[in-house]
C-alpha positions in Angstrom: -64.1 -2.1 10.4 -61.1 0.3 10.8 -61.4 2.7 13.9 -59.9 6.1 13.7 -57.0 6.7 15.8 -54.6 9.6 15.7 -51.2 8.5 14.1 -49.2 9.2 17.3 -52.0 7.2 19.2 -50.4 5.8 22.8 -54.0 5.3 24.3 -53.8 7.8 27.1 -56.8 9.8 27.6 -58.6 12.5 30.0 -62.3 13.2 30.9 -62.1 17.1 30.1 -64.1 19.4 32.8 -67.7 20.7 32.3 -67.0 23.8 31.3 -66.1 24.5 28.0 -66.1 27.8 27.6 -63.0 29.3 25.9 -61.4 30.8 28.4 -60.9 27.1 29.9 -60.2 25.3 27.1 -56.9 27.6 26.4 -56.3 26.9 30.1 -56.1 22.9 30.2 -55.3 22.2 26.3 -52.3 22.4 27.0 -52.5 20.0 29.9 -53.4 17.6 27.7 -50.5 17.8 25.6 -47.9 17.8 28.7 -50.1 14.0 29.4 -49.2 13.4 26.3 -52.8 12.5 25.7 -54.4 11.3 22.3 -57.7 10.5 23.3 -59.9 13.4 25.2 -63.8 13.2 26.4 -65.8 16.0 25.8 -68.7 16.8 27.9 -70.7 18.8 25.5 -74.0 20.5 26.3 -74.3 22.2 22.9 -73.2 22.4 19.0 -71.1 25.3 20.1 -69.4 23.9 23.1 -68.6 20.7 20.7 -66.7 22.3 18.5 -65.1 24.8 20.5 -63.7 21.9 22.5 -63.7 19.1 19.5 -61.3 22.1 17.5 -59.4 22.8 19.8 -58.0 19.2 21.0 -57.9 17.9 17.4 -55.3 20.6 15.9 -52.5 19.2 18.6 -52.9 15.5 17.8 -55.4 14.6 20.2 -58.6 12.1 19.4 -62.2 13.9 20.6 -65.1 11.5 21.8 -68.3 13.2 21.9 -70.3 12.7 24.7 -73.8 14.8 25.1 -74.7 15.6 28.6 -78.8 14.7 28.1 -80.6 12.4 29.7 -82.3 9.7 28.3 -85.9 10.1 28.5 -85.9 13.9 27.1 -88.4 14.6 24.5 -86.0 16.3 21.9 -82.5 14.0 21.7 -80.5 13.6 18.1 -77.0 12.7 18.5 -76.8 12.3 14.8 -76.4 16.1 14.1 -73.4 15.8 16.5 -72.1 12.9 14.1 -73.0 15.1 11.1 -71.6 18.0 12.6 -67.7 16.1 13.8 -68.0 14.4 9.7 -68.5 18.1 8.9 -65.4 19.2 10.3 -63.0 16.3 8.5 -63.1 14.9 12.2 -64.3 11.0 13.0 -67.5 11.0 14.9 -67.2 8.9 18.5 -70.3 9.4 19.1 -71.6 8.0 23.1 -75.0 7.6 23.5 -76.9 8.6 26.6 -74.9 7.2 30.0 -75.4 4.8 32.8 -78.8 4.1 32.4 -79.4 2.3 35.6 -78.1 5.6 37.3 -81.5 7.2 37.7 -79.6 10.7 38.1 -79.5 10.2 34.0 -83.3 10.2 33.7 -85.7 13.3 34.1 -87.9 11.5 36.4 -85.3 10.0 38.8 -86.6 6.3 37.1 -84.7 3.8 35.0 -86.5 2.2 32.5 -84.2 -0.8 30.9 -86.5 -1.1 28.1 -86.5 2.1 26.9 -83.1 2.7 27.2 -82.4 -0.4 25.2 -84.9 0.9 22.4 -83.5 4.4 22.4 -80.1 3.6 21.9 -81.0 1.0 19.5 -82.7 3.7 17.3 -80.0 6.4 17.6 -77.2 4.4 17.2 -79.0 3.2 13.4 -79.5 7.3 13.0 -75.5 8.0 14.0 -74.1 5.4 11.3 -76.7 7.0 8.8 -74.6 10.3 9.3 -71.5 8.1 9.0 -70.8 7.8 12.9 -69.4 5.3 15.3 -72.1 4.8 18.0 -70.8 4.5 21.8 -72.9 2.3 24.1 -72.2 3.0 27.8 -73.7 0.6 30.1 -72.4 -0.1 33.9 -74.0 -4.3 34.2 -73.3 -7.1 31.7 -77.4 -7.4 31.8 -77.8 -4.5 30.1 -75.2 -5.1 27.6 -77.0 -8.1 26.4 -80.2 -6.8 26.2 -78.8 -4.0 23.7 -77.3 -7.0 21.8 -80.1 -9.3 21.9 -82.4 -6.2 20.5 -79.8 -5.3 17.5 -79.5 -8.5 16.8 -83.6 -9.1 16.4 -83.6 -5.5 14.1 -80.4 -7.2 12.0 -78.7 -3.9 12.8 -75.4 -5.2 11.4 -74.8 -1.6 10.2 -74.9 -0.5 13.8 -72.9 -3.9 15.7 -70.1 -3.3 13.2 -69.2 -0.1 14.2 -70.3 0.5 17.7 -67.9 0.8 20.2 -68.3 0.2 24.3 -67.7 2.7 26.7 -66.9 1.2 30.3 -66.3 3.0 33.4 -63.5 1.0 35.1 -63.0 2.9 38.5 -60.5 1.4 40.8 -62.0 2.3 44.2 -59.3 2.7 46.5 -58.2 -1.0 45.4 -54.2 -1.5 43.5 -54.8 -1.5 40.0 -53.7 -5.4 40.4 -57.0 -5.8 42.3 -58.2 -8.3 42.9 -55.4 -10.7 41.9 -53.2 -8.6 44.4 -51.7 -10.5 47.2 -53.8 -8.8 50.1 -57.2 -9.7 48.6 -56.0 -12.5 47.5 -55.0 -14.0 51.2 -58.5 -12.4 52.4 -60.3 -14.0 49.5 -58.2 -16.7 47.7 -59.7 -16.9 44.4 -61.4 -14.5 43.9 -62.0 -13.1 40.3 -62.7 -9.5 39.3 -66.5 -10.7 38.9 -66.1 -11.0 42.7 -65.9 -7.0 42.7 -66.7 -4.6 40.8 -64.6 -1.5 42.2 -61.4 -2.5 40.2 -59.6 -0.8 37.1 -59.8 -4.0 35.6 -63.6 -4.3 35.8 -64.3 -3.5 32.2 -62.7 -7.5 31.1 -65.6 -8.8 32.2 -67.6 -7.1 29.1 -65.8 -9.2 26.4 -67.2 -12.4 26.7 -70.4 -10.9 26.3 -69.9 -9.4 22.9 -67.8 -12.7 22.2 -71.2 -14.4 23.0 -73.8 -12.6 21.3 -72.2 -10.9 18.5 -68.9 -13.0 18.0 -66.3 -10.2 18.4 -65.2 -7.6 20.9 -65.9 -4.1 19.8 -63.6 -1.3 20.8 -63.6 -0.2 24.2 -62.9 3.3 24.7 -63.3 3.9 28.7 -64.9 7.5 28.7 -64.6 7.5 32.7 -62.3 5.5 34.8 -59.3 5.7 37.7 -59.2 6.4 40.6 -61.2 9.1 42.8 -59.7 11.1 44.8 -60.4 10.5 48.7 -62.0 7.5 48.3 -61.3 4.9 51.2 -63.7 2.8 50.7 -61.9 -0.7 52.1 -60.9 -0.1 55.0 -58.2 -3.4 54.2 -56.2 -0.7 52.2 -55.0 2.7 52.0 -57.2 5.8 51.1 -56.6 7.7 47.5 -54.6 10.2 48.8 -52.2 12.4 46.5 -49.0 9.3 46.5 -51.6 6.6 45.6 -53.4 8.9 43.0 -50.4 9.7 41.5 -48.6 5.7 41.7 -52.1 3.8 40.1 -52.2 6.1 37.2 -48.9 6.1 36.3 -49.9 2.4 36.3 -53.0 2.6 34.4 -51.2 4.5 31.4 -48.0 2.0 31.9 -50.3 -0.9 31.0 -50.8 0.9 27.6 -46.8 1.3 27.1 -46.3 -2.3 27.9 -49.3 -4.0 26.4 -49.7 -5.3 30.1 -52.4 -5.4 32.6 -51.7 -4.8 36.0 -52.0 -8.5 36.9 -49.3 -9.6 34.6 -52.1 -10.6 31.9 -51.6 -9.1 27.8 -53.5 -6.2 27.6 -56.5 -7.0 24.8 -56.4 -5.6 21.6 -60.0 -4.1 21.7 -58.8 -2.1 24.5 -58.5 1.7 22.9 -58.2 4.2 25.8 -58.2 5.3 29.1 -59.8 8.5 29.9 -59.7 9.4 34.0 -62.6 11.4 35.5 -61.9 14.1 35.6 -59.2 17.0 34.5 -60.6 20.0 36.0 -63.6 21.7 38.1 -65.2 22.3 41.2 -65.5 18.7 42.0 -63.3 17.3 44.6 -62.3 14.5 42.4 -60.8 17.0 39.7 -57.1 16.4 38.9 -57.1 20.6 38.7 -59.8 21.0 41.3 -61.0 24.4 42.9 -61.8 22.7 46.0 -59.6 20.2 47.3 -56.3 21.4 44.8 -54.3 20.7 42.3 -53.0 16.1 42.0 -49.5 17.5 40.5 -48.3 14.8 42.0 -50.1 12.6 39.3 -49.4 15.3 36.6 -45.9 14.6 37.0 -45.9 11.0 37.2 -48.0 10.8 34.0 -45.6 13.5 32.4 -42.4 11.4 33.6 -44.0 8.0 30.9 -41.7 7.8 28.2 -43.1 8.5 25.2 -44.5 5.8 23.0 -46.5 4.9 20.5 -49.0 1.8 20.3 -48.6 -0.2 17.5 -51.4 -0.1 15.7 -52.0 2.5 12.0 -54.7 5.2 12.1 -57.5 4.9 9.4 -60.1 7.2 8.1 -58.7 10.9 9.1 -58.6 13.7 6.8 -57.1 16.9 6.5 -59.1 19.5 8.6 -57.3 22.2 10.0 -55.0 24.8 9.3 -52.5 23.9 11.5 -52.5 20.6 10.3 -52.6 21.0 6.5 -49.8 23.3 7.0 -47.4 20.5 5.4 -46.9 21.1 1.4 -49.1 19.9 -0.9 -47.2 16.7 -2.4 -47.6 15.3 1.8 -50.8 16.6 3.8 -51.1 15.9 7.3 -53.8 14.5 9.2 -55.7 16.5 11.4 -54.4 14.4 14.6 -51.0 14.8 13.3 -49.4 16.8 16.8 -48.2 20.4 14.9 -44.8 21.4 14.8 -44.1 24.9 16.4 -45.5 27.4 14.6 -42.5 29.1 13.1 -41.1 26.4 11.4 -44.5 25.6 9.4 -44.2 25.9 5.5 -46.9 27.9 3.9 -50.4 26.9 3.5 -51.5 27.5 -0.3 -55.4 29.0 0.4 -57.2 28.9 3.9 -60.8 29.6 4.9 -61.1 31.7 8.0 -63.8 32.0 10.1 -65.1 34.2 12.8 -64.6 32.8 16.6 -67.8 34.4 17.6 -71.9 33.2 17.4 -73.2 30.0 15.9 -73.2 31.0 12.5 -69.5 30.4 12.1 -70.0 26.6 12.1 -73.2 26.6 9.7 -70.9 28.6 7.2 -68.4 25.9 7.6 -70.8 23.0 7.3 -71.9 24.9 3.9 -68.2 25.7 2.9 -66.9 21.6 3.5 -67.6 20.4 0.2 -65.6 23.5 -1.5 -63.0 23.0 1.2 -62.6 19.3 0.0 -63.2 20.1 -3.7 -60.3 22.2 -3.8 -57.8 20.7 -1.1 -58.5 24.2 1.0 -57.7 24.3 4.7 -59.6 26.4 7.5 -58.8 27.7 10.7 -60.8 30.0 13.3 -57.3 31.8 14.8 -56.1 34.8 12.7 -53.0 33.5 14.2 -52.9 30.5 11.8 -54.3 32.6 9.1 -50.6 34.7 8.9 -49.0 31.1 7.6 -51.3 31.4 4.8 -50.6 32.6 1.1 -53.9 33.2 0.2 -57.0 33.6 2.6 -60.5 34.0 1.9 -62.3 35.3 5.1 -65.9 34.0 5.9 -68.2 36.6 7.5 -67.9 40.3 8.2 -65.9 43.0 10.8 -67.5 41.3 13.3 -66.2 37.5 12.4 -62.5 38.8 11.3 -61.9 42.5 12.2 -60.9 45.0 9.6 -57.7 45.8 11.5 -56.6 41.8 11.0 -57.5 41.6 7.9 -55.0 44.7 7.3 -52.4 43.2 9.4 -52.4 39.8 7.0 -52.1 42.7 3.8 -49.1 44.0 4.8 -48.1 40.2 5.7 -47.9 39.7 2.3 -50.8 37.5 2.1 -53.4 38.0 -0.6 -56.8 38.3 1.1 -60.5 38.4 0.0 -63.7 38.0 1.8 -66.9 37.1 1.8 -69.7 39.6 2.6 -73.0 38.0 3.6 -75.5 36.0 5.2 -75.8 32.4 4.4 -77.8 33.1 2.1 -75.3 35.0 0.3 -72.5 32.6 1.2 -74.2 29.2 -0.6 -74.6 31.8 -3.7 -71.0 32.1 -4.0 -70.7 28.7 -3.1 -72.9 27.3 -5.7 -71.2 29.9 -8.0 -67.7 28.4 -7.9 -69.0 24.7 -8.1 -70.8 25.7 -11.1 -67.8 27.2 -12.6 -65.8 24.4 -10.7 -63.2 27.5 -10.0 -61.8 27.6 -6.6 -61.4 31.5 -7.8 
């Protein structure tokens, strides 16, 4: 099975905040991009804050993993929509399901319940491959890794095994990232392995074997939390995470991806995908842009100074989406992940569908308009912005989607505009319309 990966893929990642509100997301985007990131969590709490966030980090080259903040024994839970709904937007669907189940702030009751955790996954993990998604399975002990395993195994889920993917949470403590092979520990405890400890970066190794074991390969691991938090001086044998330390382990952390090295000297595995630090911004005192306790620039700049790279390995599976990235002539589209060029040096997109930026309806008219969208080769955007690099576009919705006074500044653009008047009703009439005619016109 071929995992998507965005073609400038380098494996660095970020935890975005929990707030995805717009506002936000044109604040720290950008951040992203000065990482260099191409992998991005995204703490979604509903259909609108996914794709708000899931757009916006895709159209500059960066890899969105879904992850719905729920807890596990909620009455109404279906991650497949979410699959159906990334699919719907040409976007792969990295889809985790439900977190840290031994944690019992992730139940409703306060109680873990290892069986029903195991079943639960099990069944929405079958329902997110059905709607053509990659299932992530998040658990913190090896226990519960194999009783998932054991269970797919005895419903011959081989749909499911082959395209899951793990999600660890490697957190360093206030350990080196070398820990515990590091010199100190090492004189303290000679011998000792990272199954000795569990507050180490390299924690997540210890997972392999287990899929090795019961399944007879090691699934991708995207790490959905991980580093280092800030403050933490939990052995006393070694220095607190204070703003030099933050900054030095992960610079190391990402270096590991640009040399294909651990921190102990050992080859980085292949089935490891990404790093993605808890957490970029909020009001928690761990934040790397925190309201509380400050901004960690000495980190940003640390991570900034990596030298760009790019890990060896193809992307598979991504389609055009977005305007921005189908902005590349017809003969050559681009992929969705492709990181845009600045905007003024962007050939002309042929026809573009754009959509309001306001109320849920905008992404059931795009769910409707995807298969006319991919009959004809047609590219959509949500920024009027994008919409002036356009020859032709054909607006979705009324004045109070795309205003009258945009839609008369692309006019004397030069660009030929329609629209479509309507409720959805009205829209799949059109819709049906032109496939009945098969006329994109």
């Amino acid at each position: 099975m071929n995992f998507p990966r965005s073609p400038g893929d380098n494996g660095i990642g970020m935890h975005l905040g929990l707030d995805l509100s717009a506002s936000m997301l044109d604040r720290y985007v950008p951040v992203l991009e000065q990482l260099h990131a191409s992998w991005c969590l995204i703490p979604h709490r509903s259909q609108d804050d996914l794709g708000r966030a899931a757009y916006a980090v895709a159209t500059r080259g960066i890899m969105p993993i879904a992850r719905w903040l729920c807890t596990i024994d909620e009455n109404v839970i279906d991650f497949a929509r979410y699959a159906a709904f990334l699919r719907a937007m040409n976007l792969p669907a990295y889809i985790q399901i439900f977190n840290e189940p031994s944690n019992p702030q992730e139940w409703r009751d306060g109680v873990p319940k290892p069986r029903a955790f195991t079943a639960r996954w099990c069944e929405h993990a079958a329902r997110v491959v059905a709607a053509d998604g990659f299932p992530g399975l998040q658990v913190l002990h090896v226990q519960e890794l194999e009783a998932v395993l054991h269970e797919l195994k005895l419903l011959n889920a081989a749909g499911v095994i082959e395209r899951m993917w793990f999600c660890p949470h490697p957190y360093g403590g206030n350990h080196p990232p070398a820990y515990p092979y590091d010199e100190l520990n090492q004189r303290d405890h000679p011998g000792a392995t990272l199954n000795d400890d569990p507050d180490t970066i390299l924690q997540f190794l210890e997972f392999a074997p287990v899929f090795e074991r019961e399944i007879g390969f090691v699934p991708p691991f995207l790490a959905g939390e991980a580093g280092w938090q800030y403050g933490d001086a939990s052995d006393p044998r070694y220095p607190g995470i204070d703003d030099d330390h933050h900054a030095e382990y992960h610079a190391a952390l990402f270096d590991m991806l640009r040399t294909n090295k651990l921190a102990n000297g050992a080859p980085l595995p292949d089935f490891c995908y990404c790093f993605c630090p808890w957490i970029l911004y909020g009001p928690e005192a761990d934040a790397w842009f925190s309201t509380t306790t400050g901004i960690r620039q000495k980190t940003i700049d640390a991570v900034k100074a990596i030298p760009p790279f790019t890990r060896d390995r193809p992307a598979a599976g991504i389609e055009q989406a977005t305007a921005t990235a189908a902005a590349a002539p017809a003969a050559a589209p681009r992929s969705p992940l492709t990181p845009p060029p600045d905007v003024p040096r962007l050939p002309p997109v042929r026809h573009l569908l754009l959509f309001g930026t306001t109320g849920r309806e905008k992404w059931h008219r795009l769910v409707l308009a995807r298969n006319y969208a991919r009959r004809f080769n047609i590219a959509f955007a949500f920024s009027v912005q994008d919409a002036f690099h356009a020859r032709r576009v054909t607006i979705i919705g009324d004045a109070s989607q795309v205003s009258l006074e945009d839609e008369a500044k692309l006019k004397d653009a030069g660009v030929r505009v329609e629209r479509w008047l309507g409720d959805l009703n009205a829209l799949e009439i059109i819709l049906n319309d032109r496939f009945t005619r098969n006329s994109e016109f």
